[in-house]
N, C-alpha and C positions, 0 to 999 in steps of 0.2 A: 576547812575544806570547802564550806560552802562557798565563800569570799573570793576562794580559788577558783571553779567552778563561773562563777558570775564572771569575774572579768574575761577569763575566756571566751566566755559565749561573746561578752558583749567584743570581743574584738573579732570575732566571727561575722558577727553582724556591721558590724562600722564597715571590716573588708567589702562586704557586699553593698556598702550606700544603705542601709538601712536605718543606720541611727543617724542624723541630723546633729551639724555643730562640731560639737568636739568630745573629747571623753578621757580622759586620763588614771591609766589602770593601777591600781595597787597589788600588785602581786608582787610578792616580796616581803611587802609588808603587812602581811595580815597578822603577826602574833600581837602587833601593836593595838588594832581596834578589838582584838581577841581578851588580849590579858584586861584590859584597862575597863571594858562594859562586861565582863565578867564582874566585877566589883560595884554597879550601878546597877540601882535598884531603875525598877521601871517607870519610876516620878524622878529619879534623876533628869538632871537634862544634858546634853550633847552636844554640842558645837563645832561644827565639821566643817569644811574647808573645799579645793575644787576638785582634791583625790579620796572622795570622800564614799564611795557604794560601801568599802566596809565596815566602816562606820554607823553605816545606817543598817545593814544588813546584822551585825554584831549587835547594837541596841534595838533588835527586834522588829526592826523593817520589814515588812512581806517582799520577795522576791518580785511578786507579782505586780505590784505598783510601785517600785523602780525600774523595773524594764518598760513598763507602762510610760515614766516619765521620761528616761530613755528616748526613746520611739516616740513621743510629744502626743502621746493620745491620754485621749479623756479619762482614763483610769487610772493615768498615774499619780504618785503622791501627792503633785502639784498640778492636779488636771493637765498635764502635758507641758503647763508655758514655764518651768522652772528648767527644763534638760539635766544634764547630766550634774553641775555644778551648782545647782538650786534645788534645795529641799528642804521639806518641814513636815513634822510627821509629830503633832504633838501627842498622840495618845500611846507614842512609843518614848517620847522623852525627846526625839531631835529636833531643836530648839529651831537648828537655822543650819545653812549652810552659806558659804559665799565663794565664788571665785575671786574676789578681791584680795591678795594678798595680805593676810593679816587681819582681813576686814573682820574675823569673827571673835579676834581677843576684845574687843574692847565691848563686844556684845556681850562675853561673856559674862564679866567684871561687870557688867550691868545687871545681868542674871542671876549672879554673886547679891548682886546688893538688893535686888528685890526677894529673894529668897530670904536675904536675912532680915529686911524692915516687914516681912511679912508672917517672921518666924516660922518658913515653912522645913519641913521633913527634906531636904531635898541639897543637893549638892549638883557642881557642874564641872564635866571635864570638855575643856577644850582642847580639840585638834590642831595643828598649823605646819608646815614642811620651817625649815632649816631660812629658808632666804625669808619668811617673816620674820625672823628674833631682830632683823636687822632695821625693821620700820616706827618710827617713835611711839606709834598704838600699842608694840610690843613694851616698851617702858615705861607709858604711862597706864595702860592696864593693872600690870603685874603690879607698881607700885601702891597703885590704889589699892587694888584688894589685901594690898598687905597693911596698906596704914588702918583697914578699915576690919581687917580678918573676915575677908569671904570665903566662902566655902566652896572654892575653886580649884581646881589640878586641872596648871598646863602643861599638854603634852607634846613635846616639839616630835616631829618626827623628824632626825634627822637623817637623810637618803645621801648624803653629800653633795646635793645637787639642786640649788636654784634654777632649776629649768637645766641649763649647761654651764653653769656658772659652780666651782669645785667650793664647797665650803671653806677651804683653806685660803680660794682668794675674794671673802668676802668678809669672814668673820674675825674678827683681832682677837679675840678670846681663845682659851686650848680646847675648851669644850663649854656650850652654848648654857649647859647647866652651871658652869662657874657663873653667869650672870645673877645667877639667886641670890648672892650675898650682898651685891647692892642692895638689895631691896629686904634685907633682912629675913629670906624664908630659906625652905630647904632648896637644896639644887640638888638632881641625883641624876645620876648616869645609867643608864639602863640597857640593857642587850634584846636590843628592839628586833633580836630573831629568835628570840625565844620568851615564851608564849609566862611560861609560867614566873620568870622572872619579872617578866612586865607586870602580870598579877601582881607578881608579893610587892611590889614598888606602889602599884596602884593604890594595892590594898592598904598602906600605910599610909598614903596622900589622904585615902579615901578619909580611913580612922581621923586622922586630924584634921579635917573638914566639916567634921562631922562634930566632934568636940568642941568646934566655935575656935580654935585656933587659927586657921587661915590656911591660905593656899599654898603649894606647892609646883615647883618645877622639874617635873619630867623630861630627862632628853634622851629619848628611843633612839640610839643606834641601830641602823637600819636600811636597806637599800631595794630598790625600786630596781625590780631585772628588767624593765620595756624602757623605753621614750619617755621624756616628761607627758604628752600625750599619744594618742594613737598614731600620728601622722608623722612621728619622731622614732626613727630606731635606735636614738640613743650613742650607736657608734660615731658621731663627729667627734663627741668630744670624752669617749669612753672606752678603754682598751676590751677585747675581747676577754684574756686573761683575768682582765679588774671580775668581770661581769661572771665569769667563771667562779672565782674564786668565793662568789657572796653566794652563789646559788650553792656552793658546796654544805652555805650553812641553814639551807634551806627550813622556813620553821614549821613546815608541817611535817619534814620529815621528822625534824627533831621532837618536836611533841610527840608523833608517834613511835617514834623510838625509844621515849622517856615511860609514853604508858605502856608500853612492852616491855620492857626491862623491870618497870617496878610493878607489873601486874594487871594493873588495870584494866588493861584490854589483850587481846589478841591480833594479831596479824589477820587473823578473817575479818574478826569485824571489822576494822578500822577499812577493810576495800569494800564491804557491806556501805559503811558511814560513806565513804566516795561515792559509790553507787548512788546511794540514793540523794545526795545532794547533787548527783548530776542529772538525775531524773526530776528533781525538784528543781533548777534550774531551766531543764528542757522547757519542763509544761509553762514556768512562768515565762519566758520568752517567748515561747508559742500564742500564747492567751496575748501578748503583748502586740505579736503581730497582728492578729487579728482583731485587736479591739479597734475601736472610733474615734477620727480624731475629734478636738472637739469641736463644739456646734460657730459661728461665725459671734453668735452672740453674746458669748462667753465674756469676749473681750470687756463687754460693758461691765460686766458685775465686777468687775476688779480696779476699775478706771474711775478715778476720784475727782470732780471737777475742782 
């Protein structure tokens, strides 16, 4: 709910000119950064991509310094000059983020291999949409960390949509997860609108990652109800009907209809839970407006002669 929550606000805010650049929402696909850092520990690391807020929000991100970097002010995770598709937050575990298509698998698989020549506690799931599996970093990551057994799960999200480009005319495969057997590991197909599914897939990536077996390929079915970004409504090249039809599988409904049914919760709380992730939202947005940009000198501390 929370991840729900955040992208709204921030399309609230871009309407208005307030956020700077671009910003590309994940709503739709929150059960995906939900199931998958549910199962990552907090030394885990995370590798996220340019539709990335729940990702970082789900591995323990403060609201408050993503909207911060949002809005390019000095509070946020990357003192403001990362925006929306730039972020690091190591004492939460996100490694990296990139708007470079693809750019974060081969980081991963780097991450993979330091963790393992370092023998540390520690595993890595990476992020990427549908129109990466298609870039050569996608096949030579994956197959390294398989000749090498790192302790990697990647997880494709697939939206069916490279920006406006339909998966079906990009990809030659019947599903993005059948690419695993080249490379010797699992491929598993997952129902990236539901939360708890993605878990128990996760959770088994996780387990054999963690054994020193090697990596795994996730591919999260799943769809993005807005624009590739904010400035995108999506209908050029997307039927209303289509867009209908994925919202009906809505996954915050279905979680909370999953923990009502088997108990868990109740219908009060779960609009309590809304509630307050909207009020936890508000104030980080609020705090965001009002903080400072940063100072002009900034610039120097980061600039490498």
């Amino acid at each position: 709910m929370k991840q729900r929550k955040f992208e709204e606000k921030v399309g609230e805010l871009y309407a208005k000119g307030v956020i700077p650049g671009l910003a590309h929402p994940y709503i739709g696909e929150e059960a995906v950064a939900a199931g998958v850092c549910a199962v990552l520990k907090k030394s885990d690391y995370a590798v996220s991509y340019h539709r990335g807020h729940g990702h970082s929000l789900a591995k323990g991100v403060s609201a408050d310094v993503i909207f911060a970097e949002l809005l390019g002010r000095e509070t946020g995770v990357c003192k403001g000059l990362g925006g929306s598709m730039h972020a690091t937050d190591l004492d939460a575990g996100v490694l990296f983020s990139t708007a470079i298509v693809g750019g974060g698998i081969p980081i991963a698989t780097g991450a993979g291999l330091a963790v393992k020549l370092l023998k540390q506690d520690r595993i890595v799931a990476c992020f990427f949409g549908d129109g990466a599996s298609n870039i050569g970093g996608f096949h030579e990551a994956i197959n390294l960390a398989s000749l090498w057994k790192l302790p990697v799960i990647f997880v494709c999200e697939n939206n069916m949509y490279a920006i406006s480009v339909h998966v079906k005319k990009s990809v030659s495969a019947m599903n993005i997860a059948d690419r695993a057997v080249a490379y010797n590991i699992p491929g598993e197909i997952v129902d990236g609108m539901d939360a708890i599914h993605v878990h128990d897939a996760s959770l088994r990536a996780a387990e054999r990652a963690r054994r020193g077996d090697g990596p795994t390929l996730l591919e999260c079915k799943t769809y993005r109800y807005r624009g590739h970004g904010l400035y995108d409504t999506g209908l050029d090249y997307r039927t209303k009907d289509e867009i209908e039809e994925w919202m009906r599988k809505d996954p915050i409904k279905k979680l909370g209809g999953k923990l009502v049914a088997e108990g868990f919760a109740t219908s009060e709380e779960l609009v309590k839970i809304a509630e307050e992730a909207e009020e936890e939202i508000e104030s980080a947005a609020n705090k965001a407006v009002e903080a400072s940009y940063p100072a002009i000198d900034l610039m120097y501390r980061f600039a490498h002669a």
